[in-house]
C-alpha positions, 0 to 999 in steps of 0.5 A, spaced: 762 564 350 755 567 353 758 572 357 764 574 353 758 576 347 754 580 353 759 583 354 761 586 348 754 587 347 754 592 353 760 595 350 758 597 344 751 599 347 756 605 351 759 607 345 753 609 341 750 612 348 757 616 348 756 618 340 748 618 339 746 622 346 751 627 346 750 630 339 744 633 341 751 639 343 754 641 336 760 643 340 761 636 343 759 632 337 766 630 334 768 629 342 763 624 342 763 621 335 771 620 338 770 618 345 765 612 342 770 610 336 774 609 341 770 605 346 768 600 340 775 600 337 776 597 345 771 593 345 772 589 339 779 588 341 776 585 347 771 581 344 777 579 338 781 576 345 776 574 349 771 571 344 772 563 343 773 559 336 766 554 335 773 549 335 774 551 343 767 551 345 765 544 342 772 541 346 770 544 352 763 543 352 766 536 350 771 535 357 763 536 360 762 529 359 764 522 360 766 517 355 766 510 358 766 502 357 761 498 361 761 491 362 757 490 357 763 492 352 758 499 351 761 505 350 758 510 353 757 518 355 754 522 359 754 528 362 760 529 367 758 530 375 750 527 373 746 531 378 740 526 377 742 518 378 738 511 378 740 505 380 734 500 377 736 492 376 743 492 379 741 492 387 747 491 391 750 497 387 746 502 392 749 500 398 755 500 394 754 508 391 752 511 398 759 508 401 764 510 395 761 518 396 759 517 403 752 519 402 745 518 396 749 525 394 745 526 386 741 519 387 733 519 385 731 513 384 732 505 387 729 499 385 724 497 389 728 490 392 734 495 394 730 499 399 726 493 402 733 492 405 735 499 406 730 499 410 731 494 416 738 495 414 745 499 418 745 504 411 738 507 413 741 508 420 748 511 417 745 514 410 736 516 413 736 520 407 736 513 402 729 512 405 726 518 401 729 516 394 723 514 389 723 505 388 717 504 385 718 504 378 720 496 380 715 494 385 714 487 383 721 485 382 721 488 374 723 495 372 718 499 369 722 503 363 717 508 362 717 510 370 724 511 370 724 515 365 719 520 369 725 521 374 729 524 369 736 521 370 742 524 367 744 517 366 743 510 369 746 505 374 743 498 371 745 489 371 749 488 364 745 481 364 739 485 363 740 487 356 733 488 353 732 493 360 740 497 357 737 497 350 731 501 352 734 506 355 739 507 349 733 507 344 730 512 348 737 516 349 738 515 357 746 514 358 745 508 362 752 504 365 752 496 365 755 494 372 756 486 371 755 480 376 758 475 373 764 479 370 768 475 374 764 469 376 761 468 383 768 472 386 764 477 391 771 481 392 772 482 385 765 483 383 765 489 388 772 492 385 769 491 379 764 496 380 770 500 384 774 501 379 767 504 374 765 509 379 773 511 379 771 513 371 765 516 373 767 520 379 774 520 380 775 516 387 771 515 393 775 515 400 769 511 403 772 505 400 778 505 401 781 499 403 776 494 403 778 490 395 785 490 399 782 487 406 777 482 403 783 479 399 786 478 405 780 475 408 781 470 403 788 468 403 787 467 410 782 462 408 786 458 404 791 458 409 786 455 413 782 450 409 788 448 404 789 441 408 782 439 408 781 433 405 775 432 401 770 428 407 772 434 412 768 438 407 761 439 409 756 438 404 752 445 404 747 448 400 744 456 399 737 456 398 735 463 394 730 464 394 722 461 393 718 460 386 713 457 384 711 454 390 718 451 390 725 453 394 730 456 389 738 453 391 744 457 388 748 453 383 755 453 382 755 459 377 754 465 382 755 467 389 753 461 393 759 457 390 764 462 392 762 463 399 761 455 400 768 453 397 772 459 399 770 457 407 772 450 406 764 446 404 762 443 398 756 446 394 751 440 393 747 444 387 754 446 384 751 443 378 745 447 376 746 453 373 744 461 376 738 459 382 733 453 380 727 450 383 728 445 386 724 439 390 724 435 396 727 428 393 732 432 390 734 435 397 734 428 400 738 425 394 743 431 396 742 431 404 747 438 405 750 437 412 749 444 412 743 449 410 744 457 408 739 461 407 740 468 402 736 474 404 733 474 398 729 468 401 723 470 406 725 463 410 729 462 417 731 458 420 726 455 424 722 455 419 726 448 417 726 446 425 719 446 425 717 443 418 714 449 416 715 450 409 709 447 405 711 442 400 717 440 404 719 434 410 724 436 413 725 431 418 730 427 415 736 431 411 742 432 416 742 439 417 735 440 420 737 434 425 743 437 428 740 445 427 746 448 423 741 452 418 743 459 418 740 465 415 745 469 412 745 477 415 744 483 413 749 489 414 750 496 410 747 490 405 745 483 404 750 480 405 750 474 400 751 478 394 757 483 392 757 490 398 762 492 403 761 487 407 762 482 402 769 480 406 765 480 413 760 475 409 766 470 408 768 469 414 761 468 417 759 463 412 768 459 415 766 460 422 758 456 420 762 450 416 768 449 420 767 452 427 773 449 430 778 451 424 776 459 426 774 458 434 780 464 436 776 469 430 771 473 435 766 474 429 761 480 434 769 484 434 771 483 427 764 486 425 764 492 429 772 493 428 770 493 421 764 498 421 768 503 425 774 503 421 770 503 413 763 506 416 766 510 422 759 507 425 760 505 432 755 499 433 752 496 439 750 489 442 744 490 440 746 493 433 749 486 432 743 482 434 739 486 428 744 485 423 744 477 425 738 475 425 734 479 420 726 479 419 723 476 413 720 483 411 728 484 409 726 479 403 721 482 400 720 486 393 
């Protein structure tokens, strides 16, 4: 509209140049007077078809936006093709965007806990630039609103269960997309095809994705098939600390991530009847006695830790899985690998592999992971690079 109105501008500017300047000619001035009534007549027809109704202009400044629904059941809209993105409290949808558009491509801004990952992880080697993203406005495990508005987002990336962080956002009048975690339950696959499915409204498809909701549905049947006849005493009892508050080991309860992983590779999550990741002490673990111990990359502990009884505030000497070494630190690929991410479905055949070693002997784990990263990631990895992504530092936990 702009342009069409310059330009009649400029027209009407000729013609009175053609009819004003040239009357100082009395012989040329009903020449010019003609020759500019005539330029003006051109120029308002032009105008006439070229100029858009207040009707058009706001239907097209409205195909410039997104209309969505989050999963917070929010609708929201933002501008189409955001030039400035923030991905605050949903950590895991870091690894998750820079896979889907094949880079960090209009991202400003992460949390804090996600570039601690990205930092001794196969995303910073693929995608170095995510190392130059601002992180700090959620240093110390919470997001600092007012820091994240400094980065000026066209629109936010941010959990639906932090709903007081959503609603500032709106009171402010800062677009901001919920992404659930729990949408649907502790399922790891379908989280991450959820959140698939939200970046296809916003930015209309990502080839880096393609196939991996598709290939960890087929990990999963595979699973079943092969633990389908166990019986509930060939079932390891196993357990996932999370994390350490309080001076107190969190483990995973029945509700999120940990169920999905132990039940799916044929074990029994012992802390199944708590609610979310809850402190819990030592006459509890004993009471439990898990025959198998995960530890989530959001907890700083590994596996020697609990061999060498270095965990102040806990005896470890007695529970079964310290006495037969089967601890296991979960690794850390394109992303942790206990939450929702691309290597979700590398994640559940490891976590198989550790509870019934026997029932998954002929799967060469080193080969499906660098099978995996070269179909999805186009990244060839080396012995070594699978050493790094098994056995992460504890740095890795940090906020």
């Amino acid at each position: 509209m702009k342009h069409t109105l310059k330009k009649w501008l400029s027209l009407i500017f000729a013609a009175t140049l053609a009819s004003g300047v040239l009357t100082g000619c009395a012989s040329t001035s009903t020449e010019s007077a003609s020759i500019g009534g005539q330029i003006l007549e051109e120029a308002q027809e032009e105008s006439e078809n070229e100029m858009i109704t207040l009707e058009e202009a706001q239907e097209a400044s409205e195909s410039e936006m997104i209309t969505l629904v989050d999963d917070r059941g929010i609708e929201v809209t933002f501008p189409k093709n955001p030039q400035r993105i923030v991905i605050t409290s949903i950590l895991p949808l870091t690894s998750v965007y820079c896979l889907y558009r094949g880079g960090t491509d209009n991202l400003v801004g992460i949390a804090a806990a996600a570039m601690s990952a990205a930092e001794h992880s196969y995303l910073a080697k693929i995608y170095p630039e995510i190392l130059d993203l601002e992180y700090k406005f959620s240093e110390g495990g919470e997001v600092n609103v007012e820091e994240v508005l400094k980065l000026e987002p066209d629109v936010i990336f941010y959990r639906a269960n932090e709903e007081a962080e959503g609603d500032m956002y709106i009171n402010a009048g800062i677009p901001a997309v919920a992404f659930s975690t729990s949408k649907f339950g502790s399922d790891t696959i379908a989280t991450f095809a959820g959140w698939i499915e939200l970046l296809d409204q916003i930015f209309g498809g990502g080839d880096q994705t393609q196939g991996i909701v598709e290939y960890g549905y087929e990990i999963l049947d595979m699973l079943h098939e092969r633990t389908a006849d166990l019986t509930e005493e060939e079932r390891p009892k196993a357990i996932v600390f999370s994390g350490y508050s309080g001076n107190q080991l969190t483990a995973a309860g029945g509700n999120i991530f940990a169920e999905f992983y132990l039940t799916e590779g044929g074990g029994v999550n012992v802390a199944s009847e708590l609610s979310g990741s809850q402190a819990v002490n030592m006459e509890q673990i004993y009471e439990w006695n898990p025959d198998v111990i995960f530890i989530n990359n959001f907890c700083p502990y590994v596996p020697e830790d609990f061999y060498n009884n270095a965990i102040e505030g806990y005896d470890w000497s007695n529970v079964s899985a310290v006495q037969n070494q089967q601890v296991y630190k979960y690794p850390l690929g394109m992303y942790r690998w206990y939450p929702p991410a691309g290597d979700a479905p590398l994640s559940l055949v490891w976590v198989a592999k550790q509870l019934h070693p026997e029932l998954f002997e002929d799967i060469d784990m080193d080969q499906m992971v660098k099978d995996y990263y070269q179909e999805y990631y186009g990244y060839a990895l080396t012995d070594e690079d699978l050493a790094e992504i098994y056995n992460p530092p504890r740095e890795a936990a940090n906020y």
